[in-house]
Each structure stands twice: as C-alpha cells, then as structure tokens.
ZASE-463253 format. One record per residue (C-alpha): residue in three letters; x, y, z; residue number from 1. Coordinates in Angstrom, 1 decimal, always signed. Layout:
REM residues N
+------+--------+--------+--------+------+
| resn |   east |  north |     up | resi |
+------+--------+--------+--------+------+
|  ALA |      X |      Y |      Z |  NUM |
...
+------+--------+--------+--------+------+
***
This chain:
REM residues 218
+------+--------+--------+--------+------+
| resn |   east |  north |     up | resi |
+------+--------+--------+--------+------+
|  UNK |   +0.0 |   +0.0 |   +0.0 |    1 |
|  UNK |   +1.6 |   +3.5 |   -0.9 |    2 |
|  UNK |   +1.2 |   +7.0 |   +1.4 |    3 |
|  UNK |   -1.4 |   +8.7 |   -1.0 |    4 |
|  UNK |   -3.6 |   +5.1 |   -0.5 |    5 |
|  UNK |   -3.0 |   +4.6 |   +2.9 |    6 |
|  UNK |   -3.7 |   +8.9 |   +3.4 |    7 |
|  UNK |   -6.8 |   +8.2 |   +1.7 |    8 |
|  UNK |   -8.8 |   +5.6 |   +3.7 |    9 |
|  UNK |   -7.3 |   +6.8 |   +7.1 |   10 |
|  UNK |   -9.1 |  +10.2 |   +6.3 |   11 |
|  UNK |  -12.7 |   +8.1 |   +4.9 |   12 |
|  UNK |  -12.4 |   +6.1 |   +8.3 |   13 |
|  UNK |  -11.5 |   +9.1 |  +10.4 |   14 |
|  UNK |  -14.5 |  +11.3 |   +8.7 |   15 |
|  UNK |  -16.9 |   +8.0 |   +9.6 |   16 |
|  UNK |  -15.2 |   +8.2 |  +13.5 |   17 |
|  UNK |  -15.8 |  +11.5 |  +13.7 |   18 |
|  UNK |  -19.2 |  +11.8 |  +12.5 |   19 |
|  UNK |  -20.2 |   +8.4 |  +14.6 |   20 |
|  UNK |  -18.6 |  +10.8 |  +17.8 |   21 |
|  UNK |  -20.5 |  +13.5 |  +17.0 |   22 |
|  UNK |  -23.9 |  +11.6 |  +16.7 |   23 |
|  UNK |  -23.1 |   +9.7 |  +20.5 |   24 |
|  UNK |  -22.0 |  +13.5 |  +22.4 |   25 |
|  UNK |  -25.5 |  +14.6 |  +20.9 |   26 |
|  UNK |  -27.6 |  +12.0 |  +21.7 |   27 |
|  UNK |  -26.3 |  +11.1 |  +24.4 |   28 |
|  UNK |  -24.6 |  +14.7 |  +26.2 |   29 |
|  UNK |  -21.7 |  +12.9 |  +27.0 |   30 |
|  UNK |  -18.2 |  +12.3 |  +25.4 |   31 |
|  UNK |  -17.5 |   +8.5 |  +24.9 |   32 |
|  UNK |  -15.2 |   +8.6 |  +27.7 |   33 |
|  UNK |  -14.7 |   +4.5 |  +27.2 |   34 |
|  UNK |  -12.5 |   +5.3 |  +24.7 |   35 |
|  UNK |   -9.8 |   +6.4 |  +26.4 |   36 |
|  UNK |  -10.4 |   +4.2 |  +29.9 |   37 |
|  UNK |  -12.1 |   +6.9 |  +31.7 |   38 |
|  UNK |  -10.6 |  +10.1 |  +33.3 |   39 |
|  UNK |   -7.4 |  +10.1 |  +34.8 |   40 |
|  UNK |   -7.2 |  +11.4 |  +38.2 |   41 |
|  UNK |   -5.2 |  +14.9 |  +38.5 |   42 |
|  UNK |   -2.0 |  +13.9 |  +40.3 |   43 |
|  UNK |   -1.7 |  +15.9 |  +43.7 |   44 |
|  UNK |   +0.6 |  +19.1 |  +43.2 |   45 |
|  UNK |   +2.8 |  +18.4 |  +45.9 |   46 |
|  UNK |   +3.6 |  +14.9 |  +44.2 |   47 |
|  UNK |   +5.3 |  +17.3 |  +41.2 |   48 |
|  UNK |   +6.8 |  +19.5 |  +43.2 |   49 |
|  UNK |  +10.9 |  +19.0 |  +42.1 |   50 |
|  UNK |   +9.7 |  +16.9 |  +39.0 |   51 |
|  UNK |  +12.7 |  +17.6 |  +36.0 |   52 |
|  UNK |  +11.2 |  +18.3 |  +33.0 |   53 |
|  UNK |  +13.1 |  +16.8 |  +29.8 |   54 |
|  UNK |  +12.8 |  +17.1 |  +26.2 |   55 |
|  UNK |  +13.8 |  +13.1 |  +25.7 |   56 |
|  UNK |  +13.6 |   +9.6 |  +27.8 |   57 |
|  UNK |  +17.4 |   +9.4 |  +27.4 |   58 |
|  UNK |  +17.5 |  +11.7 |  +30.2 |   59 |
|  UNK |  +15.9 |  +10.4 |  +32.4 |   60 |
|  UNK |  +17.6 |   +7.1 |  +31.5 |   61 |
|  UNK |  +21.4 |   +9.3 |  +32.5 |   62 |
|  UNK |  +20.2 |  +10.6 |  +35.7 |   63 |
|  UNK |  +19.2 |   +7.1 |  +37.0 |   64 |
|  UNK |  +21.9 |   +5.7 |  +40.0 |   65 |
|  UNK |  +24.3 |   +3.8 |  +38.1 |   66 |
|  UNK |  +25.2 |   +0.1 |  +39.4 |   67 |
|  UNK |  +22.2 |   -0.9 |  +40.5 |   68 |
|  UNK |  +19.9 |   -4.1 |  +38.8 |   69 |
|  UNK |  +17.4 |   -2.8 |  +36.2 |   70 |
|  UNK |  +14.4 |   -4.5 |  +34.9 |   71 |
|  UNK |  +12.6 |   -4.0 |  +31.1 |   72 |
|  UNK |   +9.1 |   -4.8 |  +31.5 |   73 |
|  UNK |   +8.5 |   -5.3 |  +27.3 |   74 |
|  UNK |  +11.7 |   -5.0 |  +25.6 |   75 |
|  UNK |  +10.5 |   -6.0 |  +21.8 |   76 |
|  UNK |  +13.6 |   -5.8 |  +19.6 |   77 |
|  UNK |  +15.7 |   -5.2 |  +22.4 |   78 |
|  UNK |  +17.4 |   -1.6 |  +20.8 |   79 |
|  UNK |  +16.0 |   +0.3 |  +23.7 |   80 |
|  UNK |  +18.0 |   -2.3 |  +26.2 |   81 |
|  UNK |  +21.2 |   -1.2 |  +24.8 |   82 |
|  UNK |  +20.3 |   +2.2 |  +26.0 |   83 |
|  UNK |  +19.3 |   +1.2 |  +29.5 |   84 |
|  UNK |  +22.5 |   -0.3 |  +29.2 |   85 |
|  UNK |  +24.8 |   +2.4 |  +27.9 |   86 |
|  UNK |  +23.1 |   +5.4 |  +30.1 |   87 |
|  UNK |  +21.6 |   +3.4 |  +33.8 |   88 |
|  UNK |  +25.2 |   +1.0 |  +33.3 |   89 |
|  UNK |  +23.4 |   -1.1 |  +35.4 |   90 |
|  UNK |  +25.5 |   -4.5 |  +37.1 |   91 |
|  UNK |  +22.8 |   -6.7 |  +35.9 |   92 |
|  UNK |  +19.6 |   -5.9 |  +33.7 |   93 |
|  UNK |  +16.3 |   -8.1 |  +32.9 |   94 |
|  UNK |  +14.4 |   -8.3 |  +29.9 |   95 |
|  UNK |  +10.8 |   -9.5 |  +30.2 |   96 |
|  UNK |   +8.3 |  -10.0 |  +27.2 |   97 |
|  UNK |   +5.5 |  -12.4 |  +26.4 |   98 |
|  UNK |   +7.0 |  -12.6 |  +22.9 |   99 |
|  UNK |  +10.7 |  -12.7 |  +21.7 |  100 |
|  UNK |  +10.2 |  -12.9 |  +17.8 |  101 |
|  UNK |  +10.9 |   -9.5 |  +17.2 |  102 |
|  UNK |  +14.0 |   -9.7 |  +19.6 |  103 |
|  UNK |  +17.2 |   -8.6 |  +18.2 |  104 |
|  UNK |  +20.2 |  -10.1 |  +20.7 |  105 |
|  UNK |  +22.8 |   -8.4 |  +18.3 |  106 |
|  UNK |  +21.8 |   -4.9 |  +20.6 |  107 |
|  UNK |  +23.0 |   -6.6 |  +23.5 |  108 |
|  UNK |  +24.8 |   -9.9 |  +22.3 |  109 |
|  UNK |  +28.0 |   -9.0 |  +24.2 |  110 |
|  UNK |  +26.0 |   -8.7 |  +28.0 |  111 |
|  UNK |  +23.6 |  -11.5 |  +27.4 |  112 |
|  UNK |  +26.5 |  -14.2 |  +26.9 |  113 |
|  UNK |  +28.2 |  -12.4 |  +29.7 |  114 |
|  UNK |  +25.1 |  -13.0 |  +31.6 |  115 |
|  UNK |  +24.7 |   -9.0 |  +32.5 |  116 |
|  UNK |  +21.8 |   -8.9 |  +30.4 |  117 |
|  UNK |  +19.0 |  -11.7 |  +31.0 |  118 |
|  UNK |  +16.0 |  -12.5 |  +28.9 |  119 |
|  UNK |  +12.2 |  -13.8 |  +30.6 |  120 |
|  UNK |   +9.5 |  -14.9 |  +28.8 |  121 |
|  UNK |   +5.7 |  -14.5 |  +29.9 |  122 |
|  UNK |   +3.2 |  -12.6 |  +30.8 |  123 |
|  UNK |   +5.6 |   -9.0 |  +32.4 |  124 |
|  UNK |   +3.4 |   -9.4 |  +35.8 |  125 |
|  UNK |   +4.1 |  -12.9 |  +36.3 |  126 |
|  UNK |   +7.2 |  -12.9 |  +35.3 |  127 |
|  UNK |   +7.6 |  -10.1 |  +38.3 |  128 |
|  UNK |   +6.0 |  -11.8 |  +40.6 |  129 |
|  UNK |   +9.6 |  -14.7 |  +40.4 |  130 |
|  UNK |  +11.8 |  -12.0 |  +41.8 |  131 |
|  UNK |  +12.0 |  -11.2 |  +45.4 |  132 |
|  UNK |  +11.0 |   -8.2 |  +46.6 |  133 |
|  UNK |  +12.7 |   -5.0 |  +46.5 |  134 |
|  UNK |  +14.9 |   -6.9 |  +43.8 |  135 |
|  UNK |  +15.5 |   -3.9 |  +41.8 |  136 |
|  UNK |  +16.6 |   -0.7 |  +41.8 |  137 |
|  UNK |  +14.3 |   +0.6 |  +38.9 |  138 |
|  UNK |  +11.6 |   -0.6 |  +36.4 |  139 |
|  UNK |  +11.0 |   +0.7 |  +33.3 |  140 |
|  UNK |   +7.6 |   -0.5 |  +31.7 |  141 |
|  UNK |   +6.6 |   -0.7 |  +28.5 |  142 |
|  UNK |   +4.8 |   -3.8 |  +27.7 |  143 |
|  UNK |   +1.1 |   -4.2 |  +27.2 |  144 |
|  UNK |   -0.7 |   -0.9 |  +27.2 |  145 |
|  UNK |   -4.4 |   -1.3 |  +28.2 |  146 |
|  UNK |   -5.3 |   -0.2 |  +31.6 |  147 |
|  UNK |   -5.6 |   -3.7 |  +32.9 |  148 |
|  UNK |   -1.9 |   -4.4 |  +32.1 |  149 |
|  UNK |   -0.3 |   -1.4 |  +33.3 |  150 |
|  UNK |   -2.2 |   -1.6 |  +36.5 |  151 |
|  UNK |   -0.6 |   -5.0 |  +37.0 |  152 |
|  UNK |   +2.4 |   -4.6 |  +36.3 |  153 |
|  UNK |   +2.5 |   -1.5 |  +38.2 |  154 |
|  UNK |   +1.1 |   -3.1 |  +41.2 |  155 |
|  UNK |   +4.4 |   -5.9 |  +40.9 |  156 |
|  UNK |   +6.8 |   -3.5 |  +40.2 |  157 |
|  UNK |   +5.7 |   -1.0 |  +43.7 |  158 |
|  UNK |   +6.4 |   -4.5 |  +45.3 |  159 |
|  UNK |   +9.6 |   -5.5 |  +43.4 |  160 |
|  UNK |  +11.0 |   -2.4 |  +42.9 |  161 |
|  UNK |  +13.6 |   -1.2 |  +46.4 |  162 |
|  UNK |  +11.9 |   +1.5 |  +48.3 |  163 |
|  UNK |  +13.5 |   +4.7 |  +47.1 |  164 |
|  UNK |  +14.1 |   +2.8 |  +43.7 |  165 |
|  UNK |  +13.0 |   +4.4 |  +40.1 |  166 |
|  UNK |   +9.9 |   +3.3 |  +38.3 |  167 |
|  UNK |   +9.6 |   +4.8 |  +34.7 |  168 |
|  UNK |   +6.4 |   +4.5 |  +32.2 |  169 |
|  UNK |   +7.2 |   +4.6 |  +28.3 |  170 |
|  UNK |   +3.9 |   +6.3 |  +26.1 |  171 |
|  UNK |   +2.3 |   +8.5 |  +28.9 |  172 |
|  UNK |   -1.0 |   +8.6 |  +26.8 |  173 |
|  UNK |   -4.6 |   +8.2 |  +26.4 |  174 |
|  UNK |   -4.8 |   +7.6 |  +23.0 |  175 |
|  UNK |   -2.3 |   +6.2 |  +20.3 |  176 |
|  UNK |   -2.6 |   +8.8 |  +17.3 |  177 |
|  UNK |   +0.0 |   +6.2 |  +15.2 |  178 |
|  UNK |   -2.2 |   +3.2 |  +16.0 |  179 |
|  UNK |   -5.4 |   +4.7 |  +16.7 |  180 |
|  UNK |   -6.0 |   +2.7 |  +19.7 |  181 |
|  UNK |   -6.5 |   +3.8 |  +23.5 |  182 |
|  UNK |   -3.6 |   +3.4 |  +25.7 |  183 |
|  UNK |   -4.5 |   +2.7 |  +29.8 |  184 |
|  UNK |   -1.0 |   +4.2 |  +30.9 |  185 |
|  UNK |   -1.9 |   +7.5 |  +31.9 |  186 |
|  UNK |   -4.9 |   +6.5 |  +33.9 |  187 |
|  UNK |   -2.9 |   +3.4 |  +35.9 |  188 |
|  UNK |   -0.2 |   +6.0 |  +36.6 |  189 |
|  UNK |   -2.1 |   +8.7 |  +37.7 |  190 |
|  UNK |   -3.9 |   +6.4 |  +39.8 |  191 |
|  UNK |   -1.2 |   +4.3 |  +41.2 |  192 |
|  UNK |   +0.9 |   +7.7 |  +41.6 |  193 |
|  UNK |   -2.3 |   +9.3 |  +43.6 |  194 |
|  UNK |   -3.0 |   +6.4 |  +45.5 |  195 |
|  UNK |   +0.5 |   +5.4 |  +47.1 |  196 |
|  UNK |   +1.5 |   +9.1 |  +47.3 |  197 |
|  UNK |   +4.7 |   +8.9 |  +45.0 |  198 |
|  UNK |   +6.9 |  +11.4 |  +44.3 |  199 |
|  UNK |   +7.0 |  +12.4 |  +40.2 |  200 |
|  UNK |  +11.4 |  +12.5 |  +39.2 |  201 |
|  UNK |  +11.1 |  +12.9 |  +35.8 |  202 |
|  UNK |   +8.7 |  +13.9 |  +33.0 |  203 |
|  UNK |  +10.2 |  +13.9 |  +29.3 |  204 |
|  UNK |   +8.4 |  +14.6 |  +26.1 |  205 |
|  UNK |   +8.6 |  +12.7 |  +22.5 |  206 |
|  UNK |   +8.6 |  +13.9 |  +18.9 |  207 |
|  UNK |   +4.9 |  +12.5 |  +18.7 |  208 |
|  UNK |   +3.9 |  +13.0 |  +21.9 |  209 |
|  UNK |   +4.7 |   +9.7 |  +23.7 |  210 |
|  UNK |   +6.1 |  +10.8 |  +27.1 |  211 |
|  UNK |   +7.7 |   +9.4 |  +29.9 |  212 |
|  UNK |   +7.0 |   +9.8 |  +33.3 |  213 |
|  UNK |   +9.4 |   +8.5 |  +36.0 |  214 |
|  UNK |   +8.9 |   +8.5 |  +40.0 |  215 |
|  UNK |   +9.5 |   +6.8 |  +43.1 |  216 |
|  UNK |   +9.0 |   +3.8 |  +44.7 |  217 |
|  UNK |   +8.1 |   +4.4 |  +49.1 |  218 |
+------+--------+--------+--------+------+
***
C-alpha cells in the first residue's frame, strides 16, 4: 500500500469516526469517555513538586543511579535495552516480554552471553511476581498498554522495585494517534501515583507526543 492510498482511507475512516462521535455526544450529552479508559485522576501538586522536565527519555535514563539491577518490562527488539545499558550501566539488567520474535540479541549480544543482560518470557506481571521483593533498583515499563496491564504490572513493580528505587512508564497517553488505539498508561499511573503518594522524578516529552513519566518507589 503507498502514502497517498494509505492517506486516503485513514481520512474516509476518520470522517466516519468522527461523525459516529458527533452523533453519541449529541444524543447522548456525553463524550464517549470508554474510549480512552475513563478520566485520569489529577496527580496531587505536591507529588510534582521537584519533578525535572526533559525534552527526551534518554534523560531520564542518565540521571538514573548507576550500578544498580534494572528490569525492562517489554523490551521488543531489544534496541531500547542497549540504552538502559549504555546510560543506567546497570550491574545486571532483565528483559521481560511475552513474545521474543521481534527480539534482536545483536543490541545486547555482548552482556547477554556475559550474563549482564537476561532474557524472561511471559506474561511481564508474572514474570515479576519470580523475583524477590525489593529486587531492583528501577523498572522501566513498556509492555502491554491497556489499563488492565499497566495496573498490573504496576502493582508488581511497587512490590519489586527497592523503596527509594525508580519506576519509569514509556507512552504516557490516552490515545495512540499512530495506531489509533486507546492506551490505559496514563490513567494506571495517575492512579497508582495518587493512591500510594509517589513522588514524580522525571517527565520527558517525545517527537509524537509519547512521554515518559518517572517516580519513586516508598
């Protein structure tokens, strides 16, 4: 399929979306808020206070404690392990996914036959729940995006994750504009954020608006 044909019937499907929105807010005087998971709850202002605002998740990546034992909760090709590796240079680092076909070991061939870098597979929550807790010294998640996911592994990571340790969120979203799909991650955040009174570390945006969030475990 070319640009100009793939252009064409995203803009017929998104004239049909939109009217088929239109039609529900005015019959029914309410914005389909199942879309996007329901609202988030506002994360408490004193939650943010000291929060470093960053134009990339690289960033945030550097400023992590170096040394420490790292886990990737969805790692798919493996290219963004090789930057957990060469920024949080952390002693040991886990890779967790339910599928490894799109894997790539040649990003991190070296560490994984060292044994620095280790590969899981499984559902990221399960997975989670094998390690002791207060195993790590930061999370980064990124593995299934639907509310129901995120607040999983959330809820395992809070448990697995040191106390004072780093958990991050990858696509900080309601909605997916490149898949046209909801994402649950900015609801489950702002709810497991709100609820266990965690202070926000790091926010940093993306070119299309897929931001991180990073904050800490207590």
């Amino acid at each position: 399929m070319s640009e100009e044909q793939l252009r064409t019937n995203v803009y017929a499907a998104l004239k049909t979306f939109q009217d088929s929105l239109r039609t529900y807010r005015r019959e029914t005087g309410s914005p389909p808020e199942f879309l996007i998971s329901g609202a988030s709850p506002a994360i408490p202002r004193e939650l943010l206070a000291g929060c470093k605002v960053l134009p990339r998740r690289e960033d945030i990546i550097a400023d992590l404690p170096k040394g420490g034992i790292g886990v990737e909760v969805g790692t798919q090709t493996g290219r963004f392990a090789r930057t957990l590796m060469d920024l949080a240079k952390p002693r040991k680092l886990y890779l967790l996914d339910i599928d490894y076909t799109p894997f790539r070991k040649e990003h991190v061939e070296q560490e994984l036959e060292a044994g620095t870098v280790v590969t899981r597979e499984g559902s990221s929550w399960d997975l989670l729940e094998e390690f002791e807790d207060e195993y790590f010294d930061f999370a980064y998640i990124d593995a299934g995006h639907g509310y129901e996911m995120v607040k999983k592994d959330l809820a395992a990571s809070l448990r697995k994750v040191k106390k004072g340790g780093y958990i991050l969120c990858n696509d900080f979203v309601v909605w997916s504009a490149l898949e046209a799909i909801p994402y649950g991650v900015h609801k489950a955040v702002c709810e497991t954020v709100s609820s266990n009174k965690l202070q926000v570390t790091h926010f940093a945006f993306h070119p299309y608006g897929y931001s991180d969030i990073a904050f800490r475990n207590s």
